[in-house]
VEXDREN-2710 file (C-alpha; in Angstrom, 1 decimal):
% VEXDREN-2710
k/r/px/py/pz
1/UNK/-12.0/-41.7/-130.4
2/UNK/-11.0/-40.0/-127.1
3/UNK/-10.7/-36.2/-127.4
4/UNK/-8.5/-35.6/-123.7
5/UNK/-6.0/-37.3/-121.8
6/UNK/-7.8/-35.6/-118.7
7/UNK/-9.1/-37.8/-115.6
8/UNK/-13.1/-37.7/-115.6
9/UNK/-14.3/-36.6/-111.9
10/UNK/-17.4/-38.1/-111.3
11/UNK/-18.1/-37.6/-107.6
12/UNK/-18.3/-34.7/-105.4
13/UNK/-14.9/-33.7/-104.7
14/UNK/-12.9/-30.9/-102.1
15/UNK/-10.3/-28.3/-104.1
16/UNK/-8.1/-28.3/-101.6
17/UNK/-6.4/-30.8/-98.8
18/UNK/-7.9/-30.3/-95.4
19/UNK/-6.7/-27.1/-94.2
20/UNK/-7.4/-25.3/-97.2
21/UNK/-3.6/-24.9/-98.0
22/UNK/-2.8/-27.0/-101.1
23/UNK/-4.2/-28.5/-103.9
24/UNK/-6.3/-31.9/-103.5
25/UNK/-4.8/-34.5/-105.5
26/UNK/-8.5/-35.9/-106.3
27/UNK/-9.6/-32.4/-107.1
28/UNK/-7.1/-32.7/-110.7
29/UNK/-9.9/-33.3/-113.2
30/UNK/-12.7/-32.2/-115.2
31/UNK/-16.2/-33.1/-114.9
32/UNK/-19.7/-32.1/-116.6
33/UNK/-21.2/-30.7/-113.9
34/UNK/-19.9/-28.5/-110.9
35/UNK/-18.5/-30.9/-108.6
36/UNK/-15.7/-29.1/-106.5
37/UNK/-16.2/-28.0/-103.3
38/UNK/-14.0/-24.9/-103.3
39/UNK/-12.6/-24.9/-99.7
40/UNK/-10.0/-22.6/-99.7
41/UNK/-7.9/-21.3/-96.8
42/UNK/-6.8/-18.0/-96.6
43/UNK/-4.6/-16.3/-98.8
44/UNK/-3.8/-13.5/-100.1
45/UNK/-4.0/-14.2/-103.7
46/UNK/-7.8/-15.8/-103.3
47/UNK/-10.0/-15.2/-105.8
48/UNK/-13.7/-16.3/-106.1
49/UNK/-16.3/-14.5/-108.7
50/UNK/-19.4/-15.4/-110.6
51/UNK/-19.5/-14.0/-114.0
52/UNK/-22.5/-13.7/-115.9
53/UNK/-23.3/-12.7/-119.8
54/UNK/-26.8/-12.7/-121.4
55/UNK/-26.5/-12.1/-125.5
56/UNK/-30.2/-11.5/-126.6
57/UNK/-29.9/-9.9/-130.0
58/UNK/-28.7/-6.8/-129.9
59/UNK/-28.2/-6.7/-126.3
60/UNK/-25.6/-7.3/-124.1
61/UNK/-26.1/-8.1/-120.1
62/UNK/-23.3/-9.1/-117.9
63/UNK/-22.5/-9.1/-114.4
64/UNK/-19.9/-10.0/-111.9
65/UNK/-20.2/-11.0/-108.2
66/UNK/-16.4/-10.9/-106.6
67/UNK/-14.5/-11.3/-103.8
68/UNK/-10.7/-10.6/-104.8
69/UNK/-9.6/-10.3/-101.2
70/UNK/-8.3/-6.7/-100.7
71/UNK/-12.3/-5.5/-101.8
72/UNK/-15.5/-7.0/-103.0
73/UNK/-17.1/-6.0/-106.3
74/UNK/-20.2/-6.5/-107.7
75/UNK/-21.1/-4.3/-111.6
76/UNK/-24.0/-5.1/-114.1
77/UNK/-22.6/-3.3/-117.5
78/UNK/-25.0/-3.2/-120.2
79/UNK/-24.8/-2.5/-124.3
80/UNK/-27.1/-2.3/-127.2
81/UNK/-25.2/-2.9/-130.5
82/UNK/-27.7/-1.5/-132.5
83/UNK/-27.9/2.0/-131.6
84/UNK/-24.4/2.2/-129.1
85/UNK/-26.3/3.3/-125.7
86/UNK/-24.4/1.9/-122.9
87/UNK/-24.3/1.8/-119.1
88/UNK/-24.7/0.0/-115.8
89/UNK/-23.6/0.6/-111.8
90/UNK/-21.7/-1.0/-109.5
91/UNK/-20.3/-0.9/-106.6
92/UNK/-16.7/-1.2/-104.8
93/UNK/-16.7/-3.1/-100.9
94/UNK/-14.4/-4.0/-98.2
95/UNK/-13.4/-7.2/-97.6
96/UNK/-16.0/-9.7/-95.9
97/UNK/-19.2/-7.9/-97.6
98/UNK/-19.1/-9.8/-101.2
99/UNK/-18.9/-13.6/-100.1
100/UNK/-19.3/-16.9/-102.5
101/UNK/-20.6/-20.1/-101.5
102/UNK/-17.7/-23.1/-101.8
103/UNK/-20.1/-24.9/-103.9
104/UNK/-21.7/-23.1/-106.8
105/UNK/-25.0/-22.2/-106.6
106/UNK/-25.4/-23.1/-102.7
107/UNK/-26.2/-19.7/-101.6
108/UNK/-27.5/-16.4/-102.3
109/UNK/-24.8/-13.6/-103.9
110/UNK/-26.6/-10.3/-102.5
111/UNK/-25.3/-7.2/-101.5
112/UNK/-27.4/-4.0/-101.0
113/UNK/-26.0/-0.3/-100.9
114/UNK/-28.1/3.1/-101.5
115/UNK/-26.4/3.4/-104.6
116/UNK/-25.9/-0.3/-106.1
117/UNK/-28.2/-3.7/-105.7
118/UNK/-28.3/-6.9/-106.4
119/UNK/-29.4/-10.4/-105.4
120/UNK/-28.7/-13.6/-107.6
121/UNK/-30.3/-16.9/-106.6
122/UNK/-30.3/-20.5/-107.6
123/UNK/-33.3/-22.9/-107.2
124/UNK/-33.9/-26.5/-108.6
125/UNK/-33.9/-25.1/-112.5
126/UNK/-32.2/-22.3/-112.6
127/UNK/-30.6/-18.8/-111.3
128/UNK/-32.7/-15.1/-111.0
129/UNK/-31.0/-11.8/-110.7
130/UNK/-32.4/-9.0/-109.5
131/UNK/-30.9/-5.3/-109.3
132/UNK/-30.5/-1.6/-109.4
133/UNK/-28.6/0.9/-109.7
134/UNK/-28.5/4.9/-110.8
135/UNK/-26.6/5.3/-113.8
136/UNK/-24.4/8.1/-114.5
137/UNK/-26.5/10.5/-115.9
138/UNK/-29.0/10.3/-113.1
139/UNK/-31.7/7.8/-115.0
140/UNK/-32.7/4.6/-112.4
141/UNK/-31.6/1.1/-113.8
142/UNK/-33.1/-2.2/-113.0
143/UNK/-32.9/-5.9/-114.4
144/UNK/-34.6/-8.6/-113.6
145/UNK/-33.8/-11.9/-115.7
146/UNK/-33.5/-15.5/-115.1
147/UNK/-31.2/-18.2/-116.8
148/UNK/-33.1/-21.7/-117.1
149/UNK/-30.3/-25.0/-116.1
150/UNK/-32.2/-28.1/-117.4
151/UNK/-31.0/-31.7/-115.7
152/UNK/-29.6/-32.9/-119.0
153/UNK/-27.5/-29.7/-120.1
154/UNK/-24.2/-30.5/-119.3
155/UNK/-20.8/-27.6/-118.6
156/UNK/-17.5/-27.6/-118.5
157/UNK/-15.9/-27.7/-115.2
158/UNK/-12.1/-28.3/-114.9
159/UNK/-9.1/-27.5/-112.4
160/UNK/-6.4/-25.6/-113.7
161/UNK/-3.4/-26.1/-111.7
162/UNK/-0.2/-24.4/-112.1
163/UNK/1.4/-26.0/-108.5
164/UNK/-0.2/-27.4/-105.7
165/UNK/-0.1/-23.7/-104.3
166/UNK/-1.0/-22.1/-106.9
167/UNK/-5.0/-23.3/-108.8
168/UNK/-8.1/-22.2/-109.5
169/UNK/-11.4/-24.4/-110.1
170/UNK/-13.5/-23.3/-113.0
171/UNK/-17.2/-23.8/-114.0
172/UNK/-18.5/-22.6/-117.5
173/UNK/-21.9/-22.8/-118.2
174/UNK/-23.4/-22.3/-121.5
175/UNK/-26.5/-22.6/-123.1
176/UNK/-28.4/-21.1/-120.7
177/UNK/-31.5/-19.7/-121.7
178/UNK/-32.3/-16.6/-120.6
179/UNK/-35.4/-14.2/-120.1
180/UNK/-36.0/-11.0/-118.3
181/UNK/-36.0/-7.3/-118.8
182/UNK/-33.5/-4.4/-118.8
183/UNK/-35.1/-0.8/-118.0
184/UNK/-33.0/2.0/-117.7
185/UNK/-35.0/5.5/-117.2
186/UNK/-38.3/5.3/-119.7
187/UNK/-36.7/2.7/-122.0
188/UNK/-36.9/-1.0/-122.3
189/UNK/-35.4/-4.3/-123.7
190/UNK/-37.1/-7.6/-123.2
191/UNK/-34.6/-10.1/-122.4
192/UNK/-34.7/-13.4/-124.8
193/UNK/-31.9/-15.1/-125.6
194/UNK/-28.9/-17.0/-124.3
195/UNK/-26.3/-16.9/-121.3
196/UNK/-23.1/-17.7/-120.3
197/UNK/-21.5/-18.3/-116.8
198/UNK/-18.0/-18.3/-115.2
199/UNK/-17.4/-19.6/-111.8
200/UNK/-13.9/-18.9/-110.5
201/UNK/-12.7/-20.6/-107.5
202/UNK/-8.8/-20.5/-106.9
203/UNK/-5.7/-19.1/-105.7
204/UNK/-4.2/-17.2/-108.8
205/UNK/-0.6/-15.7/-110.1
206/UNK/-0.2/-12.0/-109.4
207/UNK/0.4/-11.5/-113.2
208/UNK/-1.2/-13.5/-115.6
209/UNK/-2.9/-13.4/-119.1
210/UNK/-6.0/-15.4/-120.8
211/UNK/-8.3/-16.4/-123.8
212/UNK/-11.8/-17.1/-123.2
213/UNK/-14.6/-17.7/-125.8
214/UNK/-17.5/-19.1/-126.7
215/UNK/-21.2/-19.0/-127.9
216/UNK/-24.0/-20.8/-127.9
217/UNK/-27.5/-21.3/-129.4
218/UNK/-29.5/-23.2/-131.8
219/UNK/-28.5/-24.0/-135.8
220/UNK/-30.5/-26.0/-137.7
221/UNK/-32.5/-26.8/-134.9
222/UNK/-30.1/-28.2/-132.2
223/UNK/-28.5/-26.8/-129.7
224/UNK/-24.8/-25.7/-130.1
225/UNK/-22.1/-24.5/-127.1
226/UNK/-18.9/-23.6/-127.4
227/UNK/-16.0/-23.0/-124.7
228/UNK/-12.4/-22.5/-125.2
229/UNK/-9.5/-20.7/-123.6
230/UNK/-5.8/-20.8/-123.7
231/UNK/-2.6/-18.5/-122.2
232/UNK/-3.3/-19.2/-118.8
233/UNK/-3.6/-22.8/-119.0
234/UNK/-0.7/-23.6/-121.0
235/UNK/2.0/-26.3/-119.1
236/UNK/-0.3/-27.3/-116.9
237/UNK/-1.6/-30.6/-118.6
238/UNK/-5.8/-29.1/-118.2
239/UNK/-7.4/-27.0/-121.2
240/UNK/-10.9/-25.8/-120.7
241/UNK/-11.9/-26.6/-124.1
242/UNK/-14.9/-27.9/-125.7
243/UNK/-18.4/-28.1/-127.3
244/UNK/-22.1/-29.3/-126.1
245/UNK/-23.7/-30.5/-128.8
246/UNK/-27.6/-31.4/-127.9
247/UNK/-26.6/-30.8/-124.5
248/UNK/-23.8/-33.2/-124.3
249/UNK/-20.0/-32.0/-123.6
250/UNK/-16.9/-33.5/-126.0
251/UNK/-14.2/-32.1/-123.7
252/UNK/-10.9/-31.0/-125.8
253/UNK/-7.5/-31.9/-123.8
254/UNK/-5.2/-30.2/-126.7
255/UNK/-3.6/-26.5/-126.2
256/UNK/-5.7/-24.7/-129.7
257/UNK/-4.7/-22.5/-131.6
258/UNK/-6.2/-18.6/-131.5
259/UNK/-5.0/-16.1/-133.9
260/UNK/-6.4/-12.7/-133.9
261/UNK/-4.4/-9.4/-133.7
262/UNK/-4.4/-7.5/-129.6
263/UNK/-4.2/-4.2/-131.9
264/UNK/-6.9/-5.0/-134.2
265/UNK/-9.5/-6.7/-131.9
266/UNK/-12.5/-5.6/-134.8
267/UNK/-10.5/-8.1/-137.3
268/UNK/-11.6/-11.8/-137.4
269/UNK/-11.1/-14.2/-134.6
270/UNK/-10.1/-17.2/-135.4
271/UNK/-10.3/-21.0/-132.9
272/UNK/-8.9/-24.0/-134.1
273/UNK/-7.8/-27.6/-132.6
274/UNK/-5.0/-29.3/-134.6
275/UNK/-7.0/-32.1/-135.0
276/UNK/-9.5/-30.9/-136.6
277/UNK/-12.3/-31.3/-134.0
278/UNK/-13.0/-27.7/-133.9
279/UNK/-12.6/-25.0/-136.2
280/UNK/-14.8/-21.6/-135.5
281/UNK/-14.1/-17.9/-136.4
282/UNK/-15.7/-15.0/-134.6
283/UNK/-17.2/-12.0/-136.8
284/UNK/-16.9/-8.9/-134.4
285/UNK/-19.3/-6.4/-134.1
286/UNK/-18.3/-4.8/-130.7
287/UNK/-15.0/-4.6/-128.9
288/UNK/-15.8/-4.0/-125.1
289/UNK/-12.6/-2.4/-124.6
290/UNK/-12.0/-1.7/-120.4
291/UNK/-8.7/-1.0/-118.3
292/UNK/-7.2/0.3/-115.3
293/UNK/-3.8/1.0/-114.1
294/UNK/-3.4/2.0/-110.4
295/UNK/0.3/1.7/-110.8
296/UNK/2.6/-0.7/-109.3
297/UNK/1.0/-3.8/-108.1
298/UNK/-2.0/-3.8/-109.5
299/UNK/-3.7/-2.6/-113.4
300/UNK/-5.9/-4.9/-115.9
301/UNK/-6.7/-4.4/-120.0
302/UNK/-9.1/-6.6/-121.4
303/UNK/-10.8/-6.7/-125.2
304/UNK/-13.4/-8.7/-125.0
305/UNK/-15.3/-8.8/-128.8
306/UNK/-18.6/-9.8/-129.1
307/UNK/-19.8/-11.1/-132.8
308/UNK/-21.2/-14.5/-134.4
309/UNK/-19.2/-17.5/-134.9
310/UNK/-18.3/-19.8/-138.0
311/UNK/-17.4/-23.2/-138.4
312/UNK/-17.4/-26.5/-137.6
313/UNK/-17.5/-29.1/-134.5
314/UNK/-16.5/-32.8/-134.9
315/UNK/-18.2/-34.8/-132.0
316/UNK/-16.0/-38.1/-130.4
317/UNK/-18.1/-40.3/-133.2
318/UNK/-16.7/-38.4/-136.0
319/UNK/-20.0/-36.1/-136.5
320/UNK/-19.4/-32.8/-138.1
321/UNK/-22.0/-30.1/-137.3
322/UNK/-21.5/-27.0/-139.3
323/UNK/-22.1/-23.5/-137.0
324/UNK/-23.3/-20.6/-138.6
325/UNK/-23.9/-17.5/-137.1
326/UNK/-23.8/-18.6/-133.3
327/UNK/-23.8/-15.5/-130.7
328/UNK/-20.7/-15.3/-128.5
329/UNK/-17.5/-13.3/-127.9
330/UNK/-13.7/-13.6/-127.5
331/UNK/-10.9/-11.9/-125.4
332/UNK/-7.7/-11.4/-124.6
333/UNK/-7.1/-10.1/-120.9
334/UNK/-4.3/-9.0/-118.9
335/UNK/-4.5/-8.7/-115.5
336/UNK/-2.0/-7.3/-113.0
337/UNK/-3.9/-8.4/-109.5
END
């Protein structure tokens, strides 16, 4: 039984019509691997990033590469669960320093500052980051860790549009094994576990609001991914919803339905299609809880609640594969940009 009323892209394909100006009326799909070739023109609501989280136990790794127009940023943030210690670097650019590749993966995402490092590459099976940094009480961090993409793992890769001005091309990427090692000062984590990336490609609303989750790992000895997301792609006819399963992608094209509680983001979090094709429900454990309000234009607040998920996936055949404490988080953010 088909599980989305979506068009299938299959072929390499351009975002945007020649001059970079509007959205490309091939570019309105989803596909299972990046496909899009993000050729935007310029504008002043541009936004490109690669997001990156590595879950590996009690540890949590992320990092962000972005180019947001007015600045560049690039910040690795780091938490262990177990015992509360927290910390990272980063660094704040102007324009034209932080710059992302059209096509995912196509070129190096470095930039280097006496204060801040870091260099992400892609090669035939994978993606390595490298960095540094001085945290805030003085003590020298440094990460090095790489996230293994296997021909037959498949993502899920989709074009939100919400008018032919107005888009943004997403890739998320899970199930990517990951393995590496955190230092900061005289202590440190090795890295082995499971990672998570978000491409963002587009031309976005000034104010605008958004679910993501997901998780991934193995239960009872196969290899489970979830990704779902809602707010911001509600009217538009695209979702970014779905499972891998053994590394194949069921793609979701229904809205589903979240309910969890903005003021009590340590309560339950619960994800559910209508259909019944998927119902999971997020045990928190840790509420990254991050904001910033410069006033006027521009502010953002985001939970975003890491825990194990619950439930159950039905696969296109009618399979049900129970999930059981899979790694992964959920948020709600609200951005102002």
């Amino acid at each position: 039984m088909a599980t989305t009323h979506e068009p299938e892209i299959t072929a390499p394909v351009d975002l945007c019509t020649p001059d970079g100006a509007t959205l490309a009326t091939a570019a309105r799909g989803w596909s299972r691997r990046p496909l899009h070739r993000a050729n935007l023109g310029p504008h002043p609501q541009n936004k490109r990033w690669d997001y990156w989280c590595v879950m590996s136990g009690d540890l949590i790794v992320s990092w962000v590469y972005a180019d947001v127009e007015a600045i560049g940023l690039a910040d690795v943030y780091w938490h262990d669960i177990a015992d509360g210690a927290t910390g990272g670097g980063s660094v704040l650019t102007e324009p034209g320093v932080v710059t992302l590749p059209d096509v995912v993966g196509a070129a190096p995402l470095v930039v280097d500052r006496e204060e801040f490092a870091m260099d992400v590459r892609d090669d035939a099976t994978g993606t390595r980051l490298r960095a540094s940094w001085t945290e805030a009480d003085g003590r020298p961090g440094r990460i090095d860790v790489r996230m293994e993409r296997p021909d037959d793992l498949e993502s899920l890769n989709v074009v939100i549009p919400w008018s032919d001005e107005i888009f943004n091309f997403t890739s998320k990427q899970w199930l990517r094994a990951a393995s590496g090692e955190l230092v900061v000062g005289d202590r440190a984590w090795t890295i082995d576990g499971w990672s998570a990336l978000d491409v963002g490609r587009g031309r976005w609303p000034r104010e605008i609001r958004w679910n993501w989750g997901g998780g991934g790992g193995r239960v009872d000895g196969r290899l489970v991914g979830l990704q779902f997301g809602a707010k911001w792609t509600e009217g538009t006819g695209f979702t970014e919803n779905g499972f891998v399963l053994d590394g194949r992608l069921t793609k979701l094209g229904d809205e589903l339905e979240w309910t969890y509680d903005w003021d009590r983001p340590m309560e339950p979090w619960r994800v559910r299609d209508p259909h019944g094709r998927l119902d999971v429900t997020l045990a928190p454990r840790f509420d990254k809880h991050s904001g910033a309000d410069a006033g006027g234009q521009y502010g953002s607040e985001t939970h975003q609640v890491f825990g194990t998920w619950s439930g159950h996936v039905r696969t296109e055949d009618g399979e049900e594969v129970r999930v059981e404490g899979l790694p992964g988080f959920a948020e709600e953010a609200r951005q102002r940009w």
